[in-house]
N, C-alpha and C positions, 0 to 999 in steps of 0.2 A: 458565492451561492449561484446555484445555477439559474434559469430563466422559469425553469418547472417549479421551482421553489424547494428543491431537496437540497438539504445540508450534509447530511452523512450518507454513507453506502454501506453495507456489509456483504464481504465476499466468504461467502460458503466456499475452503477449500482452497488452499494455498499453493498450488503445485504449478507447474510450468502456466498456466494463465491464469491463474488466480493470485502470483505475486506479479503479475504483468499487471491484470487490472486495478489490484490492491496500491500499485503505484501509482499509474494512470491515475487515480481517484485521486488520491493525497495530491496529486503534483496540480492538480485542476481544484482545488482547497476545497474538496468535501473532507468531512471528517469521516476517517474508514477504519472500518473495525473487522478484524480476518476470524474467522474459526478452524478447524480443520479436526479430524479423528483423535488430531494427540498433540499433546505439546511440539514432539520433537517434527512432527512435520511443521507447526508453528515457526518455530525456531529455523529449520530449515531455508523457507520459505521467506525470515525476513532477512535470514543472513545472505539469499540471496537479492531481494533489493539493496540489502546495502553493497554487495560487490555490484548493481548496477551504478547507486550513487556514488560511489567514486569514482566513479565515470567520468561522472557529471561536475558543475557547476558547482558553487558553493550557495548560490541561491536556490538552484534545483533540489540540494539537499536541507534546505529549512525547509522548505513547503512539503516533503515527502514527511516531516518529524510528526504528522499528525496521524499518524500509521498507527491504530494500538492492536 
């Protein structure tokens, strides 16, 4: 939790910085919740966090699992 006391975030809109900050949130343990116009931008958007998590760590990718 952060110092302000916010638990969750919600990102209005999933596209090139809104799965940047969609990540950035999970990975800093808010719990983050995305929307966007359509599933398939949804989808799009988390399928590209996950080609960033692979990136990454295997610790980096628990903390991003709270992504819905």
């Amino acid at each position: 939790m952060s110092k302000s006391g916010f638990k969750s975030i919600g990102v209005i809109g999933i596209g090139t910085m809104g799965n940047g900050i969609a990540q950035v949130a999970a990975q800093s343990g808010f719990t983050t919740k995305v929307v966007d116009i359509s599933q398939e931008n949804v989808d799009r958007g988390m399928a590209t966090i996950g080609k960033n998590l692979d990136r990454m760590s295997p610790v980096s990718r628990r903390a991003v699992a709270s992504v819905v």
